[in-house]
N, CA and C of each residue as an Amber inpcrd file, in Angstrom:
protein
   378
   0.8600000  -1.1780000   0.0000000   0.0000000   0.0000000   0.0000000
   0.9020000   1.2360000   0.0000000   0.9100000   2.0340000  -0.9050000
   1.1640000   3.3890000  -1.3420000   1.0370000   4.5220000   0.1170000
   1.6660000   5.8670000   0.2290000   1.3210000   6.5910000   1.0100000
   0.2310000   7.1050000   0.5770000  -0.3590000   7.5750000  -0.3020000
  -1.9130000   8.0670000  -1.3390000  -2.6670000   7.1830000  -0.4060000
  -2.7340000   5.6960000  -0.7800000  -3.5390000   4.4170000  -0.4750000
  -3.9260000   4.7440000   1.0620000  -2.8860000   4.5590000   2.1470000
  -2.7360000   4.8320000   3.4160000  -3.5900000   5.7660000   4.1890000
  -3.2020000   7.0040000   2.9980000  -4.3350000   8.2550000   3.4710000
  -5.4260000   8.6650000   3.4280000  -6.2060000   7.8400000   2.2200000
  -7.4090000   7.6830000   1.6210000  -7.9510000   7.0270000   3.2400000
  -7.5150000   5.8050000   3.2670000  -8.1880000   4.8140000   3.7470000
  -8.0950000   5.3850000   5.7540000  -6.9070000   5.9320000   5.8150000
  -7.1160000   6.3910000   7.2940000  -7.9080000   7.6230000   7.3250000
  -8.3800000   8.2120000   6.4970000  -9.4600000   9.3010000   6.0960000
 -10.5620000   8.8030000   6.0590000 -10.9110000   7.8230000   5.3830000
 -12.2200000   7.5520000   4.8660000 -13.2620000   6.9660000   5.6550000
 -12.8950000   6.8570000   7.0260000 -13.9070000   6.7150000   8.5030000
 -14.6260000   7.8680000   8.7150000 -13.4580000   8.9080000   8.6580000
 -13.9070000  10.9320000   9.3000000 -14.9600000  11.2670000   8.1330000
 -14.4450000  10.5380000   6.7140000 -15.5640000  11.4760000   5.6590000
 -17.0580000  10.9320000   6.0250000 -17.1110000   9.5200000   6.5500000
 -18.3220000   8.9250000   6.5160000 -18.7740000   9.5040000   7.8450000
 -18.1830000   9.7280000   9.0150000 -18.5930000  10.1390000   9.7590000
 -19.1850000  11.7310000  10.4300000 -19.0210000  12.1800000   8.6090000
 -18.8990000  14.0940000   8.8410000 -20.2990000  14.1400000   8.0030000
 -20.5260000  12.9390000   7.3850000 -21.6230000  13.0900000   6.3970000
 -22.7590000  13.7950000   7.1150000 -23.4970000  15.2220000   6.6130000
 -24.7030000  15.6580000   7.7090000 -26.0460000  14.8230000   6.6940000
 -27.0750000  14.9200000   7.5370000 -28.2190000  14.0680000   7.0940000
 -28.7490000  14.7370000   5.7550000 -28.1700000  16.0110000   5.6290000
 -28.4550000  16.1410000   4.0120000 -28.1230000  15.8910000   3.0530000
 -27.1420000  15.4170000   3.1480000 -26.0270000  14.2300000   2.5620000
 -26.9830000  12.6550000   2.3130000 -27.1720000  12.3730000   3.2930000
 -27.7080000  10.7310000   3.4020000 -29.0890000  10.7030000   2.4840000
 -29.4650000  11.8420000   3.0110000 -30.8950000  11.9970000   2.0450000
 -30.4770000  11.9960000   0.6990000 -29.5370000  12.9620000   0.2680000
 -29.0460000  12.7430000  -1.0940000 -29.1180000  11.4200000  -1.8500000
 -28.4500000  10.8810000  -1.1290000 -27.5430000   9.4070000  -1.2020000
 -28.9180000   7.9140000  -1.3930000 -30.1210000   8.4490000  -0.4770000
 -30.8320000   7.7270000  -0.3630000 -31.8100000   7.8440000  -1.5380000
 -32.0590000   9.5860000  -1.7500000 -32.9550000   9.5740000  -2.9770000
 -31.9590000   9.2680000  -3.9920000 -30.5590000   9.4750000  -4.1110000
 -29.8500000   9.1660000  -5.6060000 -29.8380000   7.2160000  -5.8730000
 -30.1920000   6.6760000  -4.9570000 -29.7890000   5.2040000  -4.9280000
 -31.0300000   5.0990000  -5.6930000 -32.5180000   5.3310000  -4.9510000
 -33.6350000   4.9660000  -5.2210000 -34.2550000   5.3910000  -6.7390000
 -33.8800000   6.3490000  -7.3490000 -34.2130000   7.4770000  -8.1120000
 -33.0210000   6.1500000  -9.5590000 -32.3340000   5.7080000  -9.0340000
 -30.9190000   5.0590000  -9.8110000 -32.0550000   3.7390000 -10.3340000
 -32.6510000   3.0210000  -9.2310000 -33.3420000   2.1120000  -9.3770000
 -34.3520000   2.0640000 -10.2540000 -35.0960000   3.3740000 -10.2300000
 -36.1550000   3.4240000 -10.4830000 -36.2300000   3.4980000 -12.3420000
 -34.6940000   4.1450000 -12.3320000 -34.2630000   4.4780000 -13.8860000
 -34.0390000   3.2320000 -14.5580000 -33.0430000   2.5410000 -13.4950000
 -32.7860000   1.4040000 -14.4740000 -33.9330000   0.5950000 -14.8250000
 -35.2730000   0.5180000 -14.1780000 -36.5420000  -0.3290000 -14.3410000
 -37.0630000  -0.0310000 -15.3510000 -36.6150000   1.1860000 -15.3480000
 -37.8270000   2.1450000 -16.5810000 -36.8840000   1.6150000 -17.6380000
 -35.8450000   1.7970000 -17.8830000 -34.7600000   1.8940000 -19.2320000
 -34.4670000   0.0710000 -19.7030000 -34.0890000  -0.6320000 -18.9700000
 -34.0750000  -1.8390000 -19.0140000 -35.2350000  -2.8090000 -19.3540000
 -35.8710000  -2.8120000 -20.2990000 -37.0340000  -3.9530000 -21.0190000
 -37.1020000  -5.0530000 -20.1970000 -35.5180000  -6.1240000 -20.1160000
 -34.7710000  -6.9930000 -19.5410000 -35.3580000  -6.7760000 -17.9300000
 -35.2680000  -5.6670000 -17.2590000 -35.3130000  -6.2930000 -16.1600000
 -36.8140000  -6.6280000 -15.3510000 -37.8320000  -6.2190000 -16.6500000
 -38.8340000  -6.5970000 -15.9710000 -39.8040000  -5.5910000 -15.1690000
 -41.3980000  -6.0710000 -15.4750000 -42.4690000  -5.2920000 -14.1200000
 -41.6890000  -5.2490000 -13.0040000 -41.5570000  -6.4890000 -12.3510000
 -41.0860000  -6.9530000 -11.1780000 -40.1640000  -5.9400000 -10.6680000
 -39.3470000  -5.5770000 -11.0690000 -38.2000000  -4.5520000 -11.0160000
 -38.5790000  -3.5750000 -10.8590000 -39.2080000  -2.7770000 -11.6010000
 -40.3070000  -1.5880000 -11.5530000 -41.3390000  -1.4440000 -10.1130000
 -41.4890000  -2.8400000  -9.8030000 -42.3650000  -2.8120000  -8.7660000
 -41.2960000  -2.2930000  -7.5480000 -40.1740000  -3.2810000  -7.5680000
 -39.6090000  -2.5660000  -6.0870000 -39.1930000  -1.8500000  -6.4670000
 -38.6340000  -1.3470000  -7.2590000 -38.3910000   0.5860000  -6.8180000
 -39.0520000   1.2740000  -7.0960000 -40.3650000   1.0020000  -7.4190000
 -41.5110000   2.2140000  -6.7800000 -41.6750000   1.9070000  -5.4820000
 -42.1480000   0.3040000  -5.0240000 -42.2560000   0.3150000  -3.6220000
 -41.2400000   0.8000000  -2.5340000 -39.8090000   1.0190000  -2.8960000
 -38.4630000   2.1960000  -2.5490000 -38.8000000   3.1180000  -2.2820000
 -39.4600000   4.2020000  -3.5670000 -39.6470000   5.3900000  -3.8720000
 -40.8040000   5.6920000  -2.8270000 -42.0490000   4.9720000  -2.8340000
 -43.1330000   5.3590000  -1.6790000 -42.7620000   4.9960000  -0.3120000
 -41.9490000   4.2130000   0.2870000 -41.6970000   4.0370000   1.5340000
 -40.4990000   5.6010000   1.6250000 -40.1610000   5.9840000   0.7820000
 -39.1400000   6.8770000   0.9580000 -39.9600000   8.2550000   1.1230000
 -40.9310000   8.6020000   0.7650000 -41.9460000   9.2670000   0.3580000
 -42.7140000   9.1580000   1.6900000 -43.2950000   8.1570000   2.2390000
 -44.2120000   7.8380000   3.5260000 -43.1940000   8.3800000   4.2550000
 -41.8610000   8.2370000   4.6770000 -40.7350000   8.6510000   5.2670000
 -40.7510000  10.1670000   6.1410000 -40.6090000  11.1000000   4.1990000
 -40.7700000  11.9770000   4.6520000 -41.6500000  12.9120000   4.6500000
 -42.8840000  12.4790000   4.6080000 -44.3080000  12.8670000   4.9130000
 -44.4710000  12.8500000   6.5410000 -44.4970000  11.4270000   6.9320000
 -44.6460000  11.4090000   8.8440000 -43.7640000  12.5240000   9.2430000
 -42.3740000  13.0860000   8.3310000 -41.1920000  13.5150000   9.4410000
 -41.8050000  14.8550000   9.4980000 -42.3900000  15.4500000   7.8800000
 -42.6230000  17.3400000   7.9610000 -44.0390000  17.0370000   8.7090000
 -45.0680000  16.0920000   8.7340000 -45.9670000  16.0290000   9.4140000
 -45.8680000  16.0550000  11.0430000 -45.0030000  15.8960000  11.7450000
 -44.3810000  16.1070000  13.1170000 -43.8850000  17.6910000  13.6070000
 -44.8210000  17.8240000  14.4720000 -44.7090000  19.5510000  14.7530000
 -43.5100000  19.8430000  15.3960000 -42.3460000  19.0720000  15.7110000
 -41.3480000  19.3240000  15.8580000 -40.2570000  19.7010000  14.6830000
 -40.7460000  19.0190000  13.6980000 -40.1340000  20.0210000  12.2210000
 -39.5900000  20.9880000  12.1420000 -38.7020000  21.1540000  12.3810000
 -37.8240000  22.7280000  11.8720000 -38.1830000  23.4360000  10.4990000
 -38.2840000  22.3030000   9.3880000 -38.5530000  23.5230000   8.4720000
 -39.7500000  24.2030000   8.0890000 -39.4000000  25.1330000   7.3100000
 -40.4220000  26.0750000   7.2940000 -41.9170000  25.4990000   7.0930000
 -42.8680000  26.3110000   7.4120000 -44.4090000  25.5110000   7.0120000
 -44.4690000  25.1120000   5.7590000 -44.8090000  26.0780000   4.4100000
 -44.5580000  26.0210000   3.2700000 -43.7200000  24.9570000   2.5080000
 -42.4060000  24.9480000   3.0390000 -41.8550000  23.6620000   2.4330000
 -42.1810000  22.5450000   2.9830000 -42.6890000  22.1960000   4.0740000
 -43.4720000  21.1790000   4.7940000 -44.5750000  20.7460000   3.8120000
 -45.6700000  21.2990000   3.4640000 -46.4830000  21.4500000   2.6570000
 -46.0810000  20.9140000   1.6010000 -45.2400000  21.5880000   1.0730000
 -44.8000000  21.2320000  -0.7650000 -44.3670000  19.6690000  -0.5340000
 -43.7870000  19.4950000   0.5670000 -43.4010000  18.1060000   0.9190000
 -44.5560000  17.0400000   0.2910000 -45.2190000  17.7730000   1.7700000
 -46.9000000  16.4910000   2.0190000 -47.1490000  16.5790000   0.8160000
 -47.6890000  17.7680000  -0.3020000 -48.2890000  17.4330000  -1.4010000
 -47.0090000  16.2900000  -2.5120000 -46.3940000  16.6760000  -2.5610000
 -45.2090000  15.6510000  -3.1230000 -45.6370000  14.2370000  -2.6910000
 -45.4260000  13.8160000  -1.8310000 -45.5990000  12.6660000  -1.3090000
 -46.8790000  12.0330000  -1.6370000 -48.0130000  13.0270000  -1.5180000
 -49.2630000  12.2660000  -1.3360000 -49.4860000  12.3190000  -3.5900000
 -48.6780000  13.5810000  -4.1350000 -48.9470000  13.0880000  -5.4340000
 -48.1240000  11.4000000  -5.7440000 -46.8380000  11.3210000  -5.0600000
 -45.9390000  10.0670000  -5.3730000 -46.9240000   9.4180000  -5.2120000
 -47.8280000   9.1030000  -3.9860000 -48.3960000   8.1420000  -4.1560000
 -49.3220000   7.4340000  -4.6290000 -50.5220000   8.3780000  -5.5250000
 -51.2010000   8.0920000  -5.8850000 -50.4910000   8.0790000  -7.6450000
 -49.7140000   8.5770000  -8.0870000 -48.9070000   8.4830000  -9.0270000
 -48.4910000   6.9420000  -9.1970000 -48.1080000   6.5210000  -8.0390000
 -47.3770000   4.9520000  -7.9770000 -48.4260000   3.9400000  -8.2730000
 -49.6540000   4.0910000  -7.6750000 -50.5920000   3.7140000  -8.0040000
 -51.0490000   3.8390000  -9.6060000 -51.3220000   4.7810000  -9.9230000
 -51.7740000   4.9970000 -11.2570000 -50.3630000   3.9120000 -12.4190000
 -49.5090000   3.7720000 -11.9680000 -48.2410000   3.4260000 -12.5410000
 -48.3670000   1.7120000 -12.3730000 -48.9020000   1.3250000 -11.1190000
 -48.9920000  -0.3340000 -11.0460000 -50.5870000  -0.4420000 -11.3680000
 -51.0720000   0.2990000 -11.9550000 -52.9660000  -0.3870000 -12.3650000
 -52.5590000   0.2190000 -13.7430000 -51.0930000   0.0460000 -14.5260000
 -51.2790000   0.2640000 -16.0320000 -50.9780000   1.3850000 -16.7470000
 -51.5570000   2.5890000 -15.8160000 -51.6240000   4.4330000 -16.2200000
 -50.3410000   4.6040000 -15.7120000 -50.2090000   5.9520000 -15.9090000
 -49.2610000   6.8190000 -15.0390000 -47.6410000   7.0080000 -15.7620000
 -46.5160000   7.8320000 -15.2360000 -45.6870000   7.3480000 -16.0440000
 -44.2220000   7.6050000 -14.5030000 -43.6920000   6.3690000 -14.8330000
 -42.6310000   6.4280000 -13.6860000 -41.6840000   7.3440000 -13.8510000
 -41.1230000   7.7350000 -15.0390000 -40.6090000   9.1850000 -15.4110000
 -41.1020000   9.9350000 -14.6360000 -42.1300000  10.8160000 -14.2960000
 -42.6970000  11.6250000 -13.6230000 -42.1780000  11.8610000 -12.1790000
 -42.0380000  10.5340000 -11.6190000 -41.3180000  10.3960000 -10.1980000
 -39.8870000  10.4840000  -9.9460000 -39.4250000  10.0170000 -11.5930000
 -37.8070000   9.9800000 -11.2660000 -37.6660000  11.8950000 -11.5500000
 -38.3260000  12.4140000 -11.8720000 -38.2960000  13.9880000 -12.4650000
 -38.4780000  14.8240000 -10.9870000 -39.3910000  14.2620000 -10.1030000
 -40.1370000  14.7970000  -9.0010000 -38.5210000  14.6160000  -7.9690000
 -37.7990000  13.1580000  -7.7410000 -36.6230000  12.7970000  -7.1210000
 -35.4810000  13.4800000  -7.4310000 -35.5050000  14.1880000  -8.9170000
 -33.9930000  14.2960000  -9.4610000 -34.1520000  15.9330000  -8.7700000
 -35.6790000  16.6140000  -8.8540000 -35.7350000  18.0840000  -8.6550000
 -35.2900000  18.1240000  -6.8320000 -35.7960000  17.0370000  -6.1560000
 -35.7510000  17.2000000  -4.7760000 -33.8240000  17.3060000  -4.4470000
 -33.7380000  16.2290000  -5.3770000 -31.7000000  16.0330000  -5.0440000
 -31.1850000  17.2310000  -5.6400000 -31.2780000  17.8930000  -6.6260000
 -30.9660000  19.2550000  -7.1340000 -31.0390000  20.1290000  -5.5200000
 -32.1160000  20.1550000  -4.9930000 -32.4060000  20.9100000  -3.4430000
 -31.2370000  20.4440000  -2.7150000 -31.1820000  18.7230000  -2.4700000
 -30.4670000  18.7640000  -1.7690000 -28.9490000  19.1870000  -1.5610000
 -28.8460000  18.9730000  -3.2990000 -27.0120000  19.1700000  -3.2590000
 -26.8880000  20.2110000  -3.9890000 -27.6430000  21.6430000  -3.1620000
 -27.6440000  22.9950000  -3.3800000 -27.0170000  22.9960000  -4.9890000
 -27.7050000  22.9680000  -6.0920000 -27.1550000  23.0090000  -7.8880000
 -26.1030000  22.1830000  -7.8680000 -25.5180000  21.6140000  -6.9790000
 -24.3960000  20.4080000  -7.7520000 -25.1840000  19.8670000  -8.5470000
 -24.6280000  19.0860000  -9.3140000 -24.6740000  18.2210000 -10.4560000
 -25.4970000  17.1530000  -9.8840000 -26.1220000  16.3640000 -10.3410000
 -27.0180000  15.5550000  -9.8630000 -27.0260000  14.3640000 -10.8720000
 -26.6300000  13.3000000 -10.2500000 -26.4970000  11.9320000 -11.4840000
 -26.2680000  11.0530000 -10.3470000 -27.2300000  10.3430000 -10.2500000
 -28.2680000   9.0200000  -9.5170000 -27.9800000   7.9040000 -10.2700000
């Protein structure tokens, strides 16, 4: 192992451990939002596929609906709101998407705008 190698790796505890939760959220909608693409784009991988990462996308969604729904919420009312309505469109969206209608694009568009928020205009690729 290299001195580079050495330093990475005796570093790379502090980076995981500095991560703030707006970070993780990132990380969580870029994983799910990743899933949801490859279902859509991939013929090969099947409904089935499609199914769990929508069922991803709405547990991620139920998530953070209960959290801005909790009057201990810090953020503002308004974005609380834009939340709940988000969520409650994901879900009836997800629905419309497993009875045939709907289009899962729509959700990965709704995920990619939320991660844009999160990683203040960085670049965004899930």
């Amino acid at each position: 192992m290299n001195a580079m190698q050495t330093a990475r790796s005796a570093y790379s505890g502090v980076r995981a451990g500095t991560r703030t939760a707006r970070d993780v959220e990132y990380q969580v909608f870029s994983r799910i939002t990743r899933d949801m693409r490859r279902a859509i784009d991939d013929p090969s991988a099947g409904f089935p596929s499609l199914v769990a990462a929508l069922h991803e996308n709405r547990k991620l969604w139920n998530t953070l609906a209960a959290d801005v729904a909790d009057t201990q919420n810090g953020l503002p009312d308004m974005l609380r709101a834009r939340i709940l309505f988000l969520a409650e469109f994901t879900h009836h969206e997800t629905d419309n998407i497993l009875s045939g209608g709907g289009n899962a694009r729509t959700l990965v568009d709704i995920n990619m705008a939320v991660m844009r928020g999160l990683g203040n205009q960085r670049e965004v690729n899930p």
